[in-house]
C-alpha angles and dihedrals in degrees: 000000000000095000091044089061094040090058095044088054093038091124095052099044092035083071097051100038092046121108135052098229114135111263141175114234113207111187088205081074104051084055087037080056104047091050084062090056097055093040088056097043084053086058104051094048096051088051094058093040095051100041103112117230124276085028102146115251095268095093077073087076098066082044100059100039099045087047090048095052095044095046095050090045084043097053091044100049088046106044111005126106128248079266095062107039093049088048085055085061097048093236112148 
């Protein structure tokens, strides 16, 4: 199932696993990660659940950024590799 999924998100983990540089895995920041994810999907649910009705179609912004950001945290810190979690952080 794993592989199915890795194959399904490959853009988005391709980005973060490419490159040979030297780097420094820390398992706290794969679980540091995934709690991002879940913190940013909250967001953007709320945001949708507690827009009144008639409001005009800007509180979509918030939405999509907040989604976007927790789905690609979330991917990574699911199914990407040490690579890619480290390179998220920016550690080198």
């Amino acid at each position: 199932m794993k592989q199915v999924l890795r194959m399904l998100f490959s853009p988005i983990l391709t980005i973060f696993e490419k490159g040979d540089d030297p780097f420094e895995y820390k398992s706290l920041n794969r679980k540091i990660l995934i709690f991002m994810g879940l913190i940013f999907a909250g967001l953007a649910t709320l945001v949708v659940l507690f827009v009144p009705q008639g409001v005009d179609v800007g509180f979509l912004i918030p939405v999509i950024v907040f989604g976007l950001i927790a789905l690609v945290t979330l991917v990574v810190g699911f199914l990407g590799n040490e690579r890619a979690v480290t390179k998220i952080w920016g550690d080198r």
